[in-house]
C-alpha positions as a printed Julia matrix, in Angstrom:
104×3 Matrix{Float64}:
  13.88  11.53   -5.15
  10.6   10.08   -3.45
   7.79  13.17   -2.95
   6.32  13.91    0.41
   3.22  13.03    1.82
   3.71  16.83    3.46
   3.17  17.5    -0.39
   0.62  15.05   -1.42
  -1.98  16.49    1.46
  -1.25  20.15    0.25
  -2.09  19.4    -2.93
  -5.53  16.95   -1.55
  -6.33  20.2     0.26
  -6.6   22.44   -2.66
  -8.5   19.99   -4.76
 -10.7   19.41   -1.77
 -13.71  21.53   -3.2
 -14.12  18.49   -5.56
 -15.81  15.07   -5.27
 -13.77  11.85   -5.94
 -10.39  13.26   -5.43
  -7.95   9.82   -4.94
  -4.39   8.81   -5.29
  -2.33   5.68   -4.93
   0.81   5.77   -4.1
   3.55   4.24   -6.39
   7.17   3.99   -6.28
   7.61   6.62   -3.31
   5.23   9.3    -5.73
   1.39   9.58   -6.12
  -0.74   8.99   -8.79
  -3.47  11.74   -8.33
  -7.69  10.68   -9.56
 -10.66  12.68  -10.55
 -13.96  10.73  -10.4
 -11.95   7.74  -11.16
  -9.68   8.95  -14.19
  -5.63   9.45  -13.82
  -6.0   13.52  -13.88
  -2.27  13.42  -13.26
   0.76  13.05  -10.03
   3.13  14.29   -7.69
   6.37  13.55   -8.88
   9.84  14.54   -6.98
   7.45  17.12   -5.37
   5.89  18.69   -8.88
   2.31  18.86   -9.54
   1.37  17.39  -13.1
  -1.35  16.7   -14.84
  -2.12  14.78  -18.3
  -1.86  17.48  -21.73
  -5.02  17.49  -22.81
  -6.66  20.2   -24.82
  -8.26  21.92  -21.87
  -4.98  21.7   -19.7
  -2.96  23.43  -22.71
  -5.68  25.88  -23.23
  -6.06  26.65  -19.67
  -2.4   26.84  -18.99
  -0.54  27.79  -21.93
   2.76  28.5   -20.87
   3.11  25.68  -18.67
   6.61  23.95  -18.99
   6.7   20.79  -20.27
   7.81  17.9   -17.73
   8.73  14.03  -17.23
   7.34  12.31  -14.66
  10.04  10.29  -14.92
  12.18   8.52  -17.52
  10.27   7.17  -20.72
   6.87   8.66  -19.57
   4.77  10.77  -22.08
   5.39  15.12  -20.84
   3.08  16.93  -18.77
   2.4   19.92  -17.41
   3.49  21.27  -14.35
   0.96  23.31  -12.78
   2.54  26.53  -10.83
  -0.74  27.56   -9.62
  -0.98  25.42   -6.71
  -1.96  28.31   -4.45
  -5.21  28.92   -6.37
  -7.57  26.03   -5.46
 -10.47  27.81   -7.84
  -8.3   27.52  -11.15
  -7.05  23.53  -10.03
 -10.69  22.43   -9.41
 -11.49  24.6   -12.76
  -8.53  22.63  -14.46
  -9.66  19.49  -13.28
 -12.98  19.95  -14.13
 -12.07  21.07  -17.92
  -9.92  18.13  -18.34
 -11.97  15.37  -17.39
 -14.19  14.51  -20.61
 -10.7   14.2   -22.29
  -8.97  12.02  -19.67
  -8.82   8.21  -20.96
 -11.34   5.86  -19.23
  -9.67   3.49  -17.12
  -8.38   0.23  -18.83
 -10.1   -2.9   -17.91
  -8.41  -5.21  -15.77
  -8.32  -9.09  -17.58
């Protein structure tokens, strides 16, 4: 099941407080950016983001989700309606996401 864009700009709104917000959209879902780094996706309409120590810490209890089959888990965030804790969250998690690979 593709996600909707209906979705995608929800989600762009609440992380709106926040500079260099991008996706890309791939296979009918969205990869989501911060400042250049994959922070995480919308994927058959969830909101996930990369595990990372601040994403665990700051949302302990978050259930455990595949983006799809043979991807790594992540974390579906439930808080969706509080746009201070997802810019918080993103904000945390960004010294740990990976740099982006070089392209050869």
């Amino acid at each position: 099941m593709a996600s909707s864009k209906s979705y995608l700009e929800y989600i762009l709104e609440q992380l709106s407080a926040l500079d260099d917000i991008s996706f890309k959209a791939m296979m009918g879902e969205y990869i989501i950016y911060y400042r250049g780094k994959i922070a995480g996706g919308i994927y058959d309409d969830r909101f996930l983001v990369k595990r990372t120590e601040a994403s665990e810490r700051l949302m302990p209890d978050a259930p455990r989700e595949l983006p799809y089959d043979g991807a790594k888990e992540m974390l579906l965030v439930e808080e969706t309606d509080d746009r201070e804790f997802l810019c918080s969250l993103f904000e945390a998690m960004y010294e740990e996401l990976p740099s982006p690979r070089k392209r050869k």
